[in-house]
C-alpha positions in Angstrom: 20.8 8.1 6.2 22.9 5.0 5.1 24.3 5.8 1.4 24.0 2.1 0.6 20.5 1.4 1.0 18.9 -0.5 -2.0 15.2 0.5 -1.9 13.2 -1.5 -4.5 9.7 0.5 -4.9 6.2 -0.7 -6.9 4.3 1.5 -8.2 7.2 4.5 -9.0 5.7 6.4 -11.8 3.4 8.7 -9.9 2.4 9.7 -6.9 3.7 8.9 -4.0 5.9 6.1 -5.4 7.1 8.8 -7.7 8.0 10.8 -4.3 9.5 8.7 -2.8 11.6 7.6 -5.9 12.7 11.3 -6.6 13.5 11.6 -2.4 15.8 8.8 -2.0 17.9 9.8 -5.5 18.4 13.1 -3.9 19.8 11.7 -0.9 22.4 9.5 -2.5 20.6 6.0 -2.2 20.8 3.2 -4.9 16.2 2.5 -6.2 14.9 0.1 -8.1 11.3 1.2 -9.2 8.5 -0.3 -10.8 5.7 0.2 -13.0 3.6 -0.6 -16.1 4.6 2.5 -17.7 8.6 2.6 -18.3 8.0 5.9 -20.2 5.7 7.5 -17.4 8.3 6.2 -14.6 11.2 7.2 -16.6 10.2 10.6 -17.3 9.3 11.2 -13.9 12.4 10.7 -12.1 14.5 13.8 -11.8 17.8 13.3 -12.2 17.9 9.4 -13.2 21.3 8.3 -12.6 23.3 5.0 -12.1 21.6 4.7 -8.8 18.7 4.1 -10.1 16.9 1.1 -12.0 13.5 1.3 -14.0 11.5 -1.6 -14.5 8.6 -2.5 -16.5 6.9 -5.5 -13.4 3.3 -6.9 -14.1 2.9 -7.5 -10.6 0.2 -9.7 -10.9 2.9 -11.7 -12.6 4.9 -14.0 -10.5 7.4 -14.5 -13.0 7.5 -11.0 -13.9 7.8 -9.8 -10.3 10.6 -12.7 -9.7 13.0 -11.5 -12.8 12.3 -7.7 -11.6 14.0 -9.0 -7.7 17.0 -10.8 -9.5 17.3 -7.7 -11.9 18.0 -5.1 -8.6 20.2 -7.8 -6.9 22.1 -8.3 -9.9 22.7 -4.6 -11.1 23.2 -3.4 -7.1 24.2 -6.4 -5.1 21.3 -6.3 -2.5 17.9 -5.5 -1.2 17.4 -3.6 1.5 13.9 -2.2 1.6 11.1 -2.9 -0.2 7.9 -0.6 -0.8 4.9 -2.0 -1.5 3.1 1.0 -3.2 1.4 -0.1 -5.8 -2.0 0.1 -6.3 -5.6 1.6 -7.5 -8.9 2.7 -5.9 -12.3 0.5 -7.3 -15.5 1.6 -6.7 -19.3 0.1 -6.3 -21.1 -1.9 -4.3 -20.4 -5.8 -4.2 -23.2 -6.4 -6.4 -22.1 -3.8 -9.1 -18.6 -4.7 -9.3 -17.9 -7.8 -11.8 -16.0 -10.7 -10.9 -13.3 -9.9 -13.3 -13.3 -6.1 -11.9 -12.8 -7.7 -8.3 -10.3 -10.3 -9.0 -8.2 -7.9 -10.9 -8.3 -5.4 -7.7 -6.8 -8.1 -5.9 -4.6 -9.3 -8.4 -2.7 -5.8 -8.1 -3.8 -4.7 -4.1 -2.8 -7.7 -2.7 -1.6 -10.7 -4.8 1.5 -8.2 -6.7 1.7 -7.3 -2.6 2.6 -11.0 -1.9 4.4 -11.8 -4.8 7.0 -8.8 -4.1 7.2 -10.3 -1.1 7.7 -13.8 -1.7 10.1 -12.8 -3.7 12.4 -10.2 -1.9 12.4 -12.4 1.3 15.0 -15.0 0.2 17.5 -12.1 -0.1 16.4 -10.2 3.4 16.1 -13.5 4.8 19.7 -14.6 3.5 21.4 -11.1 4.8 19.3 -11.6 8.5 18.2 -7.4 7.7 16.0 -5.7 5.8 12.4 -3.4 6.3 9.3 -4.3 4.3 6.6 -1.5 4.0 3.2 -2.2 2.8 1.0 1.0 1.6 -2.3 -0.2 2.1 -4.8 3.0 2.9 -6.9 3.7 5.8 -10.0 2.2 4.0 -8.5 -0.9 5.3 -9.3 -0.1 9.0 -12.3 2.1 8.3 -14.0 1.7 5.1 -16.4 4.3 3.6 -19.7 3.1 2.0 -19.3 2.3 -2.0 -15.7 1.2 -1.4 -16.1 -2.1 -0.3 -14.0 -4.2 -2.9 -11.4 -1.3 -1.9 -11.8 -1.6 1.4 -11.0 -5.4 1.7 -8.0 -5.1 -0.2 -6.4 -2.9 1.8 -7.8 -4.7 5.0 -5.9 -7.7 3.7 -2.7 -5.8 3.4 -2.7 -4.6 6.6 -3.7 -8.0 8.1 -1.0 -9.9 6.5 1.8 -7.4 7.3 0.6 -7.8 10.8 1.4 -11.7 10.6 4.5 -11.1 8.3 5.9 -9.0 11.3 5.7 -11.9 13.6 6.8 -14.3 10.8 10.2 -12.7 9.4 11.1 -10.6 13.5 13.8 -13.8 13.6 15.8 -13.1 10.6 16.3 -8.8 11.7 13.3 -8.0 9.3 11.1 -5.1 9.9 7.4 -4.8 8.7 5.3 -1.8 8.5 1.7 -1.2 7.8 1.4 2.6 6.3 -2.2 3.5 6.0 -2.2 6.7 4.6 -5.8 9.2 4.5 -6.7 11.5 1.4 -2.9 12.9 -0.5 -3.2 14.8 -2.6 -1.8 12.6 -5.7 -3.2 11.5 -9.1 -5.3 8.7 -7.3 -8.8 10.1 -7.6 -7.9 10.1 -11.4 -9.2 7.9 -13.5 -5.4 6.9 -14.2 -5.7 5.4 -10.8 -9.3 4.9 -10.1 -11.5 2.3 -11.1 -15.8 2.7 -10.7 -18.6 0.0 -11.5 -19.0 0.6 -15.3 -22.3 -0.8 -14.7 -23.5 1.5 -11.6 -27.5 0.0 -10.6 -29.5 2.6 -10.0 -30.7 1.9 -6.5 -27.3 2.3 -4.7 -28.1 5.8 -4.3 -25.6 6.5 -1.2 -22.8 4.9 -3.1 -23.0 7.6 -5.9 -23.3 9.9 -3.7 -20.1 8.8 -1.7 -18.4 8.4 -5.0 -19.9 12.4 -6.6 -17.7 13.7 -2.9 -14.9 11.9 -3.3 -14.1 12.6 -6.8 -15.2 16.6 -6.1 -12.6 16.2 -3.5 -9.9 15.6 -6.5 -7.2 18.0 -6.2 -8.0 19.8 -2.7 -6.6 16.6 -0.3 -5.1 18.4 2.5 -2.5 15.1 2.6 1.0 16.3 1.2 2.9 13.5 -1.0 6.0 15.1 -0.7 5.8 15.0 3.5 4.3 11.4 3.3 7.1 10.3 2.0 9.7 11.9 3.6 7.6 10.2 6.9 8.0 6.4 5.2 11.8 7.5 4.6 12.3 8.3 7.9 10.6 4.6 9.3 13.7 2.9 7.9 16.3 4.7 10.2 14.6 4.1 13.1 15.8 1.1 15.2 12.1 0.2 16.4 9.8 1.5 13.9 5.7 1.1 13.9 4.0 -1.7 12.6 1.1 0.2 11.8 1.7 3.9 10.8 -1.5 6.2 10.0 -0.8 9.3 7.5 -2.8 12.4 7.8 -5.4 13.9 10.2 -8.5 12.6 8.5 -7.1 9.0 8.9 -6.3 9.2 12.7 -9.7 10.7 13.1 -11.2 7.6 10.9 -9.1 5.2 13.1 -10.2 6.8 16.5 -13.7 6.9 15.4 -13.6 3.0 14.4 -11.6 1.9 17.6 -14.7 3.7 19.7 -17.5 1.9 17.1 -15.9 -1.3 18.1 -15.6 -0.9 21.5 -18.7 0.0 21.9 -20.0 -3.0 20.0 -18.4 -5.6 21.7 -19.2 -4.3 25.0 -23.2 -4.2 24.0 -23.2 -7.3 23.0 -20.9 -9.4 25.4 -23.4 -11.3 26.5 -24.0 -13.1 24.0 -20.3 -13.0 23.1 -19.6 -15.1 26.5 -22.4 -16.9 26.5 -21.4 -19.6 23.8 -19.1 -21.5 25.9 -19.3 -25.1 27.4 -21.3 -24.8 30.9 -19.1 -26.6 33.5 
């Protein structure tokens, strides 16, 4: 691995953020890493040393997010990757989920997403290098019922690192999509997990999905510590993936949503072709 990487990381105090932050200190590379908790991020790390930067970042924050950029150019001369990673689970239906409870899922899923983003490119644009990796979460491709909020944050993430890719390919810029399945991190926490805190009684299925998920707390079969090793790897590679699934449950989910589609277009194609000018 190159020893002068500058990774700049959202989301750093636990998880897989946390993982990836203790990782790249290990292996000699210069992180800056974000989060709302200084103390929690802080505490976390390791074996903290010059090579590494803690920042408190309200992502939703453009200003906060811009100062947070120039602080890891300033203290290390550079960018070189950025990680997308932060984010939290929200669940309920549509109808159960407030428009404050929505907006702020966004605000932090997606909008802290772009603002790292608009933020970072200047410098990767400036230096014509650099590899961009957006965590979004296999909800985004295939959504499960009672995640729906969820589900189109992550669908947006994945759909605008798509475009990104094709935007920024001129200037020697990577993008990657990572869409990871069930690790086994603090995410089904309430730390990291958001429900409807006014649940209507008729969404029976969506409690339901919820009461599995949240039994499922602490037995993920996903390993943190091998996820990120995988998203570490991505940056060495000379042609990495712009999409990049994480765990056997999400490859099955993927598969089984590719077929569904498939199969829906073709029985309905008729109709599909059938809307054009007659000439």
């Amino acid at each position: 691995m190159d020893k002068k990487k500058v990774w700049f990381i959202t989301g750093a105090s636990k998880g897989l953020g946390l993982s990836l932050v203790n990782q790249l200190l290990k292996a000699g590379q210069f992180v800056a890493g974000t989060s709302r908790n200084i103390a929690a991020l802080t505490s976390g790390v390791n074996a903290p040393t010059e090579k590494f930067l803690a920042l408190t970042v309200d992502l939703a924050n453009d200003k906060s997010v811009e100062d947070a950029i120039k602080a890891t150019v300033t203290k290390f001369g550079k960018i070189d990757v950025v990680i997308n990673n932060a984010g939290y689970g929200i669940g309920g239906s549509i109808e159960e989920l407030t428009d404050t409870e929505t907006r702020t899922a966004f605000d932090v899923n997606v909008f802290g997403t772009l603002n790292v983003i608009r933020h970072a490119m200047p410098y990767l644009r400036k230096q014509r290098s650099g590899h961009i990796i957006n965590i979004a979460s296999i909800a985004g491709i295939a959504g499960a019922t009672g995640w729906s909020v969820y589900a189109a944050a992550k669908s947006a993430v994945i759909a605008l690192s798509e475009v990104l890719a094709e935007d920024v390919k001129d200037f020697g810029v990577k993008v990657t999509a990572v869409a990871p399945g069930a690790f086994r991190t603090s995410f089904l926490k309430a730390e990291s997990l958001e429900l409807a805190k006014n649940p209507i009684q008729d969404y029976e299925a969506v409690r339901n999905t919820h009461d599995r998920y949240l039994k499922m707390d602490g037995t993920q079969t996903g390993d943190p510590e091998k996820a990120a090793a995988a998203m570490i790897a991505l940056v060495a590679m000379p042609e990495p993936p712009l999409h990049l699934l994480l765990g056997q449950d999400a490859l099955d989910r993927a598969n089984t949503k590719i077929q569904s589609l498939e199969k829906e277009f073709q029985n309905w194609k008729a109709i599909t072709i059938s809307t054009g000018f007659d000439y």
